[in-house]
N, C-alpha and C positions, 0 to 999 in steps of 0.2 A: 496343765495343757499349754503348749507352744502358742503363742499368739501370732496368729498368721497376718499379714500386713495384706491391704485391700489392693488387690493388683492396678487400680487405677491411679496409686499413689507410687506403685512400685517404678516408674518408668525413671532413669538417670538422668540426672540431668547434668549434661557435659559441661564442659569448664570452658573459659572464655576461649574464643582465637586470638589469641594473641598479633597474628600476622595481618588483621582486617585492617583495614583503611581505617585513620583514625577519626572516630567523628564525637564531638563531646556537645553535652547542653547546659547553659545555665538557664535553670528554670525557677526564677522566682514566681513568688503569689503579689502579684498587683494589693497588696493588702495595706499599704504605706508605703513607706520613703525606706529603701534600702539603706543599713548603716555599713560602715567599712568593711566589717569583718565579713558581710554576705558581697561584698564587690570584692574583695580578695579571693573567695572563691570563682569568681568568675573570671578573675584574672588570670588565676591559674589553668582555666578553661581554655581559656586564649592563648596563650603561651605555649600551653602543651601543643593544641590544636596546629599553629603555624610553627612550629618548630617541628613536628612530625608532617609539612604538608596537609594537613586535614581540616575539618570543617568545626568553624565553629556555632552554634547553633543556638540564640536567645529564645525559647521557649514559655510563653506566660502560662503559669498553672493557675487560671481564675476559675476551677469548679467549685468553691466555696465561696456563693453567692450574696449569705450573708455578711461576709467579711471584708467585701469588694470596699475600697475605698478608690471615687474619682480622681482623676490625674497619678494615679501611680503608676499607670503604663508608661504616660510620655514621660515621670522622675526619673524611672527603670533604664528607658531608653538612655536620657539626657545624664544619665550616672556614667552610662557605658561608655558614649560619643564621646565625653569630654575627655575620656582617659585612650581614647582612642580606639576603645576596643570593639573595631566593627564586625557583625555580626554579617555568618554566609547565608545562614536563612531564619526565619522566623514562624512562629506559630502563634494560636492563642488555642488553648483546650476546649474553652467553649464551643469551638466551632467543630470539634471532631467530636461531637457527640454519636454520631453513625457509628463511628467506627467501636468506642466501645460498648453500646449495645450490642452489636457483632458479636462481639468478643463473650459479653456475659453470654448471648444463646449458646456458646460454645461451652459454657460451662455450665449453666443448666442443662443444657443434653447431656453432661457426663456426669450430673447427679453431685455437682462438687461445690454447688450453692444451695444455700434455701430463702426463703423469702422470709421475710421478719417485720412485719409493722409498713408495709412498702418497700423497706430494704432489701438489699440482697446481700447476704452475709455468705463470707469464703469459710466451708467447715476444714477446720484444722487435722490432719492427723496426728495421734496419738503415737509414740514411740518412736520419731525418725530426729536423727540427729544432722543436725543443718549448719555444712558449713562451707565458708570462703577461704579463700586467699587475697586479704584484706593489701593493699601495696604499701601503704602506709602501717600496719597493724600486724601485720604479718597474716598467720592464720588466726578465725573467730568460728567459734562452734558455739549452738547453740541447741537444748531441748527443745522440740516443737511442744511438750508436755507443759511449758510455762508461758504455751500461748493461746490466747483466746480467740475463739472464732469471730471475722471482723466483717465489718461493713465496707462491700468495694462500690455499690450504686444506693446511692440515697433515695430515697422517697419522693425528691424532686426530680430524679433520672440522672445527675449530674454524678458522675463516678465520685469515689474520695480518693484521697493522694495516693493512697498506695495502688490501686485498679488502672487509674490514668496514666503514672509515670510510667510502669509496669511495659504496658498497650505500646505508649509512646515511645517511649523508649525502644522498646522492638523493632515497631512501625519506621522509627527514626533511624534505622539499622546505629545506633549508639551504640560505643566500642570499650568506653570508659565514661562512670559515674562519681565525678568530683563534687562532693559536698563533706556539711561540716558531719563529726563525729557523734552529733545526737541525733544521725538515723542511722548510728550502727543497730541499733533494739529494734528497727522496722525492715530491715533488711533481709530477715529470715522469713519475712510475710510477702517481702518481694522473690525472695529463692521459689517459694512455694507456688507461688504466681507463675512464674517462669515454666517450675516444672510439670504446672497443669496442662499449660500449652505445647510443652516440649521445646522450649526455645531454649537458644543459646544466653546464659544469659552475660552482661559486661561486666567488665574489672571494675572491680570498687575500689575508691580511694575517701575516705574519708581523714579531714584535716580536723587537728585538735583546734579548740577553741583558740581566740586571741584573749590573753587575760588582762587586765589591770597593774597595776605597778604592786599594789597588796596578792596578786596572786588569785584574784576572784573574779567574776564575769568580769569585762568590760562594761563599766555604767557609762554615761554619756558624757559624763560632768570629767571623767577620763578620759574619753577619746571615741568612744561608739556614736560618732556623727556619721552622718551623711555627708559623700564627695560632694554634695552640691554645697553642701555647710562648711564642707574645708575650702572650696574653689570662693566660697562669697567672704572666705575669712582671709583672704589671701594667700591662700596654697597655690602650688603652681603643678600644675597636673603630671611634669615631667617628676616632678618630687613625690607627690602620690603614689606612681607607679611604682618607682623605685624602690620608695619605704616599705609598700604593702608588700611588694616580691620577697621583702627578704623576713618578714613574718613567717616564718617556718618552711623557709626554704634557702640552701645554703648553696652559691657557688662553689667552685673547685678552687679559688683560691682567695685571698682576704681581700679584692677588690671588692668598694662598695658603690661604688658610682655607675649605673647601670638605666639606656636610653629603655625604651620599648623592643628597640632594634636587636638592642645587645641583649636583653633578656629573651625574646624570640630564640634567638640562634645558641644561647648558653642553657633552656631551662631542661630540662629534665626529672624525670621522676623518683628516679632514683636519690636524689638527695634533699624529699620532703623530710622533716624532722617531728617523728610519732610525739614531741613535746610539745606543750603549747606555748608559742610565742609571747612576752612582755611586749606589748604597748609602751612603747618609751617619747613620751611628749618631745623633749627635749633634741632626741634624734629626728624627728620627723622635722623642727625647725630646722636641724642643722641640714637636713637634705634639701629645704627649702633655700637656705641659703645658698649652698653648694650652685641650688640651678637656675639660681636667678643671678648668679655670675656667669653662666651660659647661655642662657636667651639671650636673644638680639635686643637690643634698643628699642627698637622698633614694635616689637611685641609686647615689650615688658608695660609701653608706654602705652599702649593701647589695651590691656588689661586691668591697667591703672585707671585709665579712662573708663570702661566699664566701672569700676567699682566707686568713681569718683566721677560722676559726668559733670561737677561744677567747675576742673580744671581745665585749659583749654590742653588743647592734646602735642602741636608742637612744643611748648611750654613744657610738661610733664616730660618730651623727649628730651629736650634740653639738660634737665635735671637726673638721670637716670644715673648717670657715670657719677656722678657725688653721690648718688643715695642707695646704690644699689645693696653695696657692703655691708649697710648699714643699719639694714630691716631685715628681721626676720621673717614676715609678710608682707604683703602687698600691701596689707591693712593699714600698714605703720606711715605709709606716704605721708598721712597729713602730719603725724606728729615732724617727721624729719622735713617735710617742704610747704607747708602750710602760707610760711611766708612770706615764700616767693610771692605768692598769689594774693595774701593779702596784709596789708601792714597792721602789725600787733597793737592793741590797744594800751596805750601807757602804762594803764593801771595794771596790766597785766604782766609787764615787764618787769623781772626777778630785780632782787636789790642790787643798787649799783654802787659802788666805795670809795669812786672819784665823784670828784667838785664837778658841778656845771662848767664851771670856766676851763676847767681842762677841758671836757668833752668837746667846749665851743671852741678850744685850740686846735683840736683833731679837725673839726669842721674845715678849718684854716688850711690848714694844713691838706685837707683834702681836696679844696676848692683849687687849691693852687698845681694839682698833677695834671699834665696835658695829659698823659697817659693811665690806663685803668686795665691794670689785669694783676693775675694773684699774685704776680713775683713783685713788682713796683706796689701794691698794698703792703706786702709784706717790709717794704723796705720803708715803706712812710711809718708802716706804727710802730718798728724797733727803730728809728733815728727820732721817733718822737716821743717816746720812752726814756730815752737817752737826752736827750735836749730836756724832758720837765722831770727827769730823776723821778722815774715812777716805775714800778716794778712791769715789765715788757706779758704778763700775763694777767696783771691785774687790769691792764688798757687793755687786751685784747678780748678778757672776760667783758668790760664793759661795752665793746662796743658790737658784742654780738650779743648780749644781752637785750642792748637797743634796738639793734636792727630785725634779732626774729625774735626777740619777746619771750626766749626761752634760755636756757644751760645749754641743751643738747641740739647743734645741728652739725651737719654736714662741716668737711672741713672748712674754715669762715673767709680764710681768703679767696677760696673758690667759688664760696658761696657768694663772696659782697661782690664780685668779678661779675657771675651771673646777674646777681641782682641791679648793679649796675651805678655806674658813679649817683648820676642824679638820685636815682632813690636812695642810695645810701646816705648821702646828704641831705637829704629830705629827712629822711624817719632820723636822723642825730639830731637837726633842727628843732624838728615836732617834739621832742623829748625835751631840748633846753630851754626852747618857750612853756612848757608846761608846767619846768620846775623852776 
């Protein structure tokens, strides 16, 4: 016997408009602290969205009540802001509760839900095969026969994810659904959704995962932070953007230094890459680095003072042009300028291999310059090298060993120049009275 399909299931449902107005959402769940790979997808929301002219649209999915965690709305936001990525409208689900009870009467009158325990479950058809034109994936077909009839309104009235975004999404005339690739398996429960209603429904793009350097999820201890945890680590939001763009999405040509600006007017769709991108630590410093030779002074120095409010802040601007080269993060200020700010405690001062009495001849020898800047430093400690027959690096090791109490600073004539005649002869003093 032919098995005849229930004509309330039989109606097509059309394939996207490609020509509409582009409008996209990213729709987290307030459920925590967003990590990178879920603010990559929203970058690419944004991108696409103002390079096509369109809207971009920060949508909160909080109908999973139990799993609400405080302050993730304003993380959510404070993720987006600092990467700039401002949003043309906003919602929260909670608040459209009207609208999808609406919607379920529309499907209990067509006999295409049943109740269950206070639920309301969407019953599945049996034998239709469901499929997209994935833009990243190509085409995906699926059995509706290997799916189960689900729950779209809970028991407490609040829809589940697939009823709400479904709704909203409609409601939101959304044009393109950019998320990651493990809701390609709920996708055919949204096709079906779609076609109860007879709506249009949007292109899907789902993005492969960002993986680990081994090739396996992204764990934390690799790089699945939160923007807010790269920005307090000393990332610079301009480097952020950058690095994340190019996580499985490839310009037209091997440039890789790319503003917000430039990404805007270059990004397109057509050249996501269906692979999933490596997480590469080591590149994300180097873009760090790249853009903190970019920022102004002025910014850089006041970022620094965020992270460091013990430094005074013209101070910190002073110091930027010596130290910017030099760190990988913002983080690293103190180890490269610590001691500008405060003089190193003796004991802390790495081993020195000249005698006191020489150092106390440098002293001499320094007390006696009218002038104080890095070219006349430089020309005291090689004529002074020279006069006591002492190798011209092993004086220069020692007396930036004394002065910032470390191996590694900034370059030393520019630094002792900054730091300034008196202090420097001070902190050589304090060291030869001690020994």
């Amino acid at each position: 016997m032919k098995k005849t399909e229930d004509p309330q299931r039989s109606r097509k449902v059309e394939d996207p408009e490609r020509s509409r107005r582009v409008r996209v959402r990213y729709a987290p769940s307030p459920t925590g602290v967003p990590h990178i790979g879920n603010i990559r997808t929203a970058l690419f929301d944004f991108l696409y969205a103002k390079n096509q002219d369109g809207t971009f649209i920060l949508r909160l999915e909080d109908t999973d009540r139990k799993r609400l965690v405080p302050g993730s709305r304003e993380i959510i936001q404070e993720s987006l802001s600092v990467l700039g990525l401002k949003w043309d409208e906003y919602y929260e689900q909670s608040r459209r509760l009207d609208l999808y009870q609406k919607h379920l009467k529309i499907l209990k009158d067509q006999k295409l839900v049943y109740e269950d325990q206070g639920s309301w479950r969407f019953k599945i058809p049996k034998g239709k095969t469901l499929k997209w034109q994935d833009l990243v994936h190509g085409e995906i077909k699926f059995l509706s026969d290997v799916l189960e009839d689900f729950i779209i309104v809970k028991s407490d009235g609040f829809p589940t994810y697939h009823f709400a975004s479904v709704v909203d999404d409609h409601d939101m005339q959304i044009s393109h659904v950019i998320r990651g690739d493990e809701w390609i398996s709920s996708t055919p429960k949204h096709l079906l959704l779609y076609e109860a209603f007879s709506w249009l429904y949007p292109a899907f793009i789902h993005l492969p995962p960002i993986l680990g350097p081994d090739r396996k999820k992204l764990s934390k201890r690799e790089g699945a932070k939160s923007v807010i945890e790269y920005i307090d680590e000393g990332y610079l939001p301009e480097a952020l953007v950058n690095f994340l763009s190019l996580l499985g999405w490839a310009p037209k040509d091997d440039r890789e230094i790319f503003s917000l600006n430039d990404l805007t007017r270059e990004f397109s769709l057509d050249r996501l890459n269906k692979n999933s991108p490596i997480f590469n630590g080591e590149k994300l410093n180097w873009f760090n680095r790249e853009w903190m030779k970019k920022i102004k002074d002025d910014r850089l120095a006041k970022q620094i003072k965020t992270l460091f409010p013990q430094y005074d802040l013209e101070k910190i601007r002073s110091l930027i042009p010596l130290v910017r080269e030099r760190m990988k993060t913002l983080l690293e200020f103190p180890k490269m300028a610590d001691f500008f700010f405060n003089r190193p405690k003796i004991s802390n001062i790495p081993k020195i291999s000249l005698s006191v009495s020489l150092i106390a001849d440098v002293i001499s020898v320094f007390e006696k310059s009218k002038v104080w800047n890095n070219s006349v430093i430089r020309k005291l400690i090689e004529e002074t090298a020279v006069l006591k027959k002492i190798d011209r690096i092993e004086l220069i090791s020692a007396v930036r060993n004394i002065v910032s109490g470390s191996i590694i600073t900034p370059p030393l004539y520019e630094s002792m120049e900054q730091l300034g005649q008196e202090e420097t002869i001070t902190r050589l003093k304090n060291y030869v009275k001690k020994k």
